[in-house]
Structures are given as structure tokens and as C-alpha cells.
N, C-alpha and C positions, 0 to 999 in steps of 0.2 A: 738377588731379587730386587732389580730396580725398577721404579712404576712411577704410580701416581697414589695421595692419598685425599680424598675427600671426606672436608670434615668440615666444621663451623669455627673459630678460632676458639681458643683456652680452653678446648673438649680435654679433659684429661684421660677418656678413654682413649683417645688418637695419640696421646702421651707416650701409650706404651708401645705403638711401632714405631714411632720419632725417636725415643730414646735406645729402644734395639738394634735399631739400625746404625746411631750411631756407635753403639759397638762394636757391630761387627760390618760396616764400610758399603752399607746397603745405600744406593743413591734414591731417594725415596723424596719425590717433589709434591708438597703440601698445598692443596687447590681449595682455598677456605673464603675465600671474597669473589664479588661482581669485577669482572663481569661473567668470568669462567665457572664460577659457582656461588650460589646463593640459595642460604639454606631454607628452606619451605616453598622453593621454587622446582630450582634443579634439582632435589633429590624427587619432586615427584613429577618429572616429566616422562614421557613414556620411553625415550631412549634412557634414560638414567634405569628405569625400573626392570627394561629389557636385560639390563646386567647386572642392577644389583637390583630383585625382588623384595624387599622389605621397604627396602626404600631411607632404609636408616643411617648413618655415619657415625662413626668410620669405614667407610669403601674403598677398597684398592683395585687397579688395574695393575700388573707388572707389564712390562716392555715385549710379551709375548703373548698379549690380549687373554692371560689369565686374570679371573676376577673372585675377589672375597670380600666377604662380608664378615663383622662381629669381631672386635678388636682384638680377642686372643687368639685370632685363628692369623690375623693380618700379622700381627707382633710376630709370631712363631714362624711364619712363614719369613719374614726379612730379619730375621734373629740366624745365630749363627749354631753351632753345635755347642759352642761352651755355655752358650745363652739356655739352650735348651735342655742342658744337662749331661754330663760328659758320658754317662753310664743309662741302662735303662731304668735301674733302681731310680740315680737322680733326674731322669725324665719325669717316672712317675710323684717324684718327691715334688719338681716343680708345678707337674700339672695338678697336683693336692692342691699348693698353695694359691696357683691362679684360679682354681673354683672356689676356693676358700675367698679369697678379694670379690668375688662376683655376687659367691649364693650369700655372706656372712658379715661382710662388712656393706658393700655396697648400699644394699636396701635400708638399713641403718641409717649408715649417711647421708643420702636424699632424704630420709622422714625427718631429721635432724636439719639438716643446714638449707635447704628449699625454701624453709617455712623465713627462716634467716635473711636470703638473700629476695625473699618475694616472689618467687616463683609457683610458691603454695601455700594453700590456706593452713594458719598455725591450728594443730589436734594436738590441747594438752597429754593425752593421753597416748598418741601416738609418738609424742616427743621426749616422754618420760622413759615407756617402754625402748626406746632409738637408744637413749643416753643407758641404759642397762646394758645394752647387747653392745655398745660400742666399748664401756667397761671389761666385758667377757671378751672380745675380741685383743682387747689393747693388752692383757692379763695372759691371752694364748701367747700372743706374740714375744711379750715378755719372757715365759718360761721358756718358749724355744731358742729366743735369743742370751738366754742365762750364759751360755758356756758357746756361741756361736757370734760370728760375726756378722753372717748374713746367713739368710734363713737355709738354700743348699748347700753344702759342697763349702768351697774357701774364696771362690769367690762371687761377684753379684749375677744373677742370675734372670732369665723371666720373672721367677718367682718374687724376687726380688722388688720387680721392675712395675710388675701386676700389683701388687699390695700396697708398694707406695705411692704408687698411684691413685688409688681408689682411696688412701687415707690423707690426701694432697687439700682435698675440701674442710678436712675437718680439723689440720693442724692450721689452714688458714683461717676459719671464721669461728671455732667452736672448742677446740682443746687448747683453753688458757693454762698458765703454766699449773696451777693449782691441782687444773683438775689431771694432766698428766702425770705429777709426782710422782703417787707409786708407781709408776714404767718407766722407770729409766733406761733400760734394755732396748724400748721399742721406743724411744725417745733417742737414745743413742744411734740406734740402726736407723733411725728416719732422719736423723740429723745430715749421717755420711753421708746417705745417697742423696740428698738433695742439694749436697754441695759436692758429687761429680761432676766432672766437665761435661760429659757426656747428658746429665740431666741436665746441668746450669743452660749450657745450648738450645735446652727446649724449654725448661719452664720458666727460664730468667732465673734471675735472685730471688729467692723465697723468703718470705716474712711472716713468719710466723705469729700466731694470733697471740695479743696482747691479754684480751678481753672479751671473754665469750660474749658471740652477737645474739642476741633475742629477735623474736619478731615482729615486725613491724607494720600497724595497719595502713599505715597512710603508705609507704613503700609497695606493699603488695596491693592496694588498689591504683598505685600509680603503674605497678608494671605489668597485671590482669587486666587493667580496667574497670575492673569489678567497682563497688561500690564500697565494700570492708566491712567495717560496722555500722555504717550510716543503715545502710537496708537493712540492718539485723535492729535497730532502736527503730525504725518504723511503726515496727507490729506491739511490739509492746509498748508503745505512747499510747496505739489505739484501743489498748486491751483494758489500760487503765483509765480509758473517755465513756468506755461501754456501760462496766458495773451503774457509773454516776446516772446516767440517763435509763437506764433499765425498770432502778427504782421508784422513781415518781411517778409512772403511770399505774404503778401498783399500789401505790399508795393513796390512787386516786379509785380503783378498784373499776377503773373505764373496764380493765378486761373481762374483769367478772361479771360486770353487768350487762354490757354488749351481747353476750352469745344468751343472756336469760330473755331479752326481750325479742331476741331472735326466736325463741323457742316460744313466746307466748304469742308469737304471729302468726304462726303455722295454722292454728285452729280455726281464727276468724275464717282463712282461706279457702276452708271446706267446700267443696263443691256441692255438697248433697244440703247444706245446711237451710237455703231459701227453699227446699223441697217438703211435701207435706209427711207428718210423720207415718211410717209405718207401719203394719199392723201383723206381719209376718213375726213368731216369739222363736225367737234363736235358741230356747230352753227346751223348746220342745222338740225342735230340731233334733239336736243334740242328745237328746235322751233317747230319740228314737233312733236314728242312724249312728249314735256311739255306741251306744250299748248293744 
């Protein structure tokens, strides 16, 4: 399955056909810079869209102008049989675990490290509930790795190759060693494969986080443009100028008095009043046509 792969550089979802490949000797050429690709340009031009419809990356073309989309389908596809699982039992064991990296840890790890690296606005709440589920996730991984070396079979796998991948964000800005401790299992298993030849190729030397990263407002307005906190202190400078000036004119009772001498003007206005008075009794009207 030799091609082309379109992606943006350090995507670590385009991680897992780079690294399968070089498992199993798939010639797989990586198109991530201008001039031949440039991401928010080229993926939405209308020849790029014509073949891959979403328009997203990682995008493959192989050398027989077949084309895919969505990184575990590209991975699987330039992966080789041992990659995929020797049996269909361990087929279906690996494809548990690459949706397990996708539906379970993934969404996790973007609400967690995004807010980190400035790409999204920090939701205490969002951040707390992240750091739970990545807890639950590091906790699965562990009991499976209790008695296992790699998560199918005996040796590394997609499965393998999907999950540490998608946990590649968080051992680099977010799981200091503290907060790792109890998983030494999933600590151990992330350890091997990131010093593979086969990863070291693609992700470089990993360096693991020292110091869990927090977020930062001045960095996430330098790389949204947004404003940060400055716009959010705006409204409430102004909220606290209001009450002060509110006061005083009530205290002067301008309000109260304004709409009484409006209502004592009304009268003078009367039309009929320079008229002579009338001599028609409205009592008697009334007694006769009501009753």
C-alpha cells in the first residue's frame, strides 16, 4: 500500500499510518508543507475535496489512485496482517482497542491539553471532568497490561500503535510523573513503544512531561487572537460605575417628581375648558338609559 499521506506536521493522528507502515515496509510519502500542501488552503480546494470530501487530514492517495480518509482506516490499510491481528478474534481485539483511543481517551485529551497549549479556551469544569476520564482510561489500560506486554497478542499491534498515539499529548504536556504513579503498567507499555525504532522514526525522541502545563491566558490570546481576559474585565469595570451613578439622581428624587408635573399639565390642556359650561345632567342620563 504505497501512496501519499496528507497531513499538517506533528499531527499525531497521521502518527499511526507513519508508524504502521514502518512496520510492515509500506512506502508511504508524507506531503505536510508549501508548496505541495498547505493546511487551511489545500485541503479545501475543490480538487482536494473531489477526493477526499470532508476535507480533513490525515488523507491518503495509494499509487492506484485509491483514496482514504480518517486515520484508522489509512493506518489499517498500509499496516500489514500481524499489525492487524493474526486471527479474527485478535482483529476484533485490536479494532476494540482503536475505538477505545478514539470514543475514550481522545475527547479527554483535547479538553485537557488544548486549553494547555492555547488552542482553547480553559472550562474549569471541562478540565476537571478530562483529568477523571483520563484517570479511568490510564486505570483500564493498566489492568490490561497487568499480565500483558502489549495490549493484543505478543507482539505490537495497531492496537498498540492507536492508543499511544492518542495518549502522545498527554504524556507530553500533562501527566507529570506524580500524577502517573499508580500506572506503572501503562507507563511501562508507553514507555517501550515510544522508544521503537520504528516510532523513534516518526516521533523523534520523546520527552516526557516534567510538569503538568496549566493554562494560559496571555498564550491563548496570542495564538486565537482573541482578547483573553481583558474583554471578560471590561463588563465588569462597567457594572461596578453603574450602581455609583444610579444613586444620585434618586436621591435627588428628579424621577419622582418629573412624571407628577407631567401629570398636573395634562388638565390645564383641556380643550373644552375656555367653553361655556354646560347644562345637559349626566345623572339623569344615566338613571334613565341605565336603568
Amino acid at each position: 500500500a504505497n501512496g501519499t499521506l496528507y497531513t499538517y506536521p506533528e499531527n499525531f493522528r497521521a502518527y499511526k499510518a507513519q508508524i504502521a507502515a514502518q512496520y510492515s515496509g509500506a512506502n508511504v510519502k508524507v506531503v505536510s508543507s508549501p508548496p505541495e500542501f498547505k493546511y487551511g488552503e489545500t485541503n479545501k480546494s475543490a480538487a482536494f475535496l473531489k477526493k477526499f470530501p470532508t476535507g480533513n487530514v490525515p488523507a491518503f492517495e495509494d499509487s492506484n489512485g485509491v483514496t482514504l480518509f480518517e486515520s484508522n482506516a489509512i493506518a489499517q490499510y498500509v499496516a500489514n496482517d500481524a499489525l492487524r491481528g493474526a486471527s479474527a478474534l485478535d482483529s476484533a481485539f485490536v479494532r476494540q482497542w482503536m475505538e477505545f483511543a478514539d470514543n475514550e481517551i481522545l475527547p479527554a485529551s483535547c479538553a485537557w491539553v488544548f486549553p494547555c497549549l492555547g488552542v482553547m479556551q480553559f472550562n474549569k469544569q471541562s478540565t476537571e471532568s478530562a483529568k477523571d476520564k483520563i484517570k479511568s482510561v490510564l486505570n483500564i489500560l493498566n489492568d490490561q497490561l497487568a499480565t500483558r506486554t502489549y495490549l493484543v497478542g505478543e507482539r505490537i499491534s495497531l492496537a498498540d500503535i492507536a492508543v499511544c498515539c492518542n495518549l502522545l499529548q498527554l504524556y507530553q504536556h500533562v501527566l507529570e510523573p506524580a500524577f502517573c504513579k499508580p500506572y506503572q503498567n501503562t507507563n511501562r507499555w508507553f514507555t517501550t513503544l515510544v522508544n521503537q525504532p520504528q516510532f523513534k522514526s516518526v516521533i523523534g525522541d520523546f520527552k516526557f512531561c516534567e510538569k503538568m502545563a496549566q493554562f494560559d491566558a496571555k498564550k491563548f490570546a496570542e495564538v486565537t487572537g482573541k482578547g483573553g481576559d481583558k474583554k471578560q474585565d471590561k463588563p465588569k469595570a462597567e457594572k461596578k460605575e453603574k450602581p455609583k451613578q444610579e444613586p444620585k439622581p434618586k436621591e435627588k428624587k428628579q424621577d419622582d417628581e418629573e412624571p407628577e408635573d407631567e401629570f398636573q399639565d395634562k388638565p390645564t390642556k383641556d380643550p373644552f375648558a375656555a367653553l361655556p359650561k354646560g347644562t345637559f345632567v349626566m345623572d339623569d342620563w344615566k338613571k334613565t338609559y341605565s336603568n
